[in-house]
N, C-alpha and C positions, 0 to 999 in steps of 0.2 A: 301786269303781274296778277291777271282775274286767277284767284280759286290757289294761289301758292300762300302755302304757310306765313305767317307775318314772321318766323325766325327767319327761313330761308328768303323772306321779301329785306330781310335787312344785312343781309350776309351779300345778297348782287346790287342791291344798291349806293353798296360802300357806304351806309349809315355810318355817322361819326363813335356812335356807341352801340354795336350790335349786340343784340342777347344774345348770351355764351353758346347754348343748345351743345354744352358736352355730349348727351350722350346719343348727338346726330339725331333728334326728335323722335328717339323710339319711349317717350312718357319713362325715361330709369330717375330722370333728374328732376331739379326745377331750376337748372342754372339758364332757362329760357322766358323765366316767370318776367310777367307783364303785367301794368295793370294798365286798364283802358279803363275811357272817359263812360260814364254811366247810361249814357247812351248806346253808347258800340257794344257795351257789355250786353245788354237788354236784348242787341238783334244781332247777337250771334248767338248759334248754336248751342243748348246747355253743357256743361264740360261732362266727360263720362267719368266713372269710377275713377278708371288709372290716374285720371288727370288731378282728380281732387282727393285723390291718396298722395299722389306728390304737392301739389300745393300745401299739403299738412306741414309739409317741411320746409317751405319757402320763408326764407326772409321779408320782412317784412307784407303781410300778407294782408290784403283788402276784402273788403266788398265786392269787389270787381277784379280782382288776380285771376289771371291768366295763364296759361304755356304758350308762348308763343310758337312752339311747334305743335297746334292744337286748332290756333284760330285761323281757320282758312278765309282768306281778302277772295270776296266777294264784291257785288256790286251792292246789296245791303249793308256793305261795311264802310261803303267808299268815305272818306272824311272822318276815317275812326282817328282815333288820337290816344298813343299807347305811349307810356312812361315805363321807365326802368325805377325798379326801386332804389334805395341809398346803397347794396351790399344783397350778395348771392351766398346760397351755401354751395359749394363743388364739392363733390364728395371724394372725388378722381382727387389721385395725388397731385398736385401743383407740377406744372411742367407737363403733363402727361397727355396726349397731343391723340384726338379720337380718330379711329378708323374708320373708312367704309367699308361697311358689309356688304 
């Protein structure tokens, strides 16, 4: 899984609680928001603008909050370790089931 999203790493690995990634990781949400261990945070990539315009809006928001459609698994990342918070905000109506573009 070198170099795929850690949303899209947890949507084909049948993780038991996958980040939501409503709106398919194009940064509109933060129902992919993650927070990693303060390590993993350190040696990934700094988040850009869009990313920390949307984490403004994430529930529960850390030190180390993330998009998980953001943080690409690298081999610098191998052994990250990423928590879901307690509750997401969705902005999308309830039931409303995202498309691919």
């Amino acid at each position: 899984m070198a170099n795929l999203a850690l949303l899209r790493a947890t949507e084909v690995s049948n993780a038991p609680s996958p980040a939501l990634g409503a709106c398919e990781g194009s940064v509109a949400c933060s129902t992919c928001h993650v927070i990693l261990d303060p390590e993993s945070y350190d040696k990934a990539p700094e988040p850009e603008d869009d990313e920390n315009d949307m984490l403004d809006m994430a529930f529960g928001l850390t030190d180390t909050s993330r998009l998980g459609c953001q943080v690409r698994l690298t081999k610098a990342l191998d052994g990250l370790t990423a928590t879901l918070p307690a509750a997401t905000r969705n902005m999308f109506v309830d039931g409303k089931k995202p498309t691919h573009h």
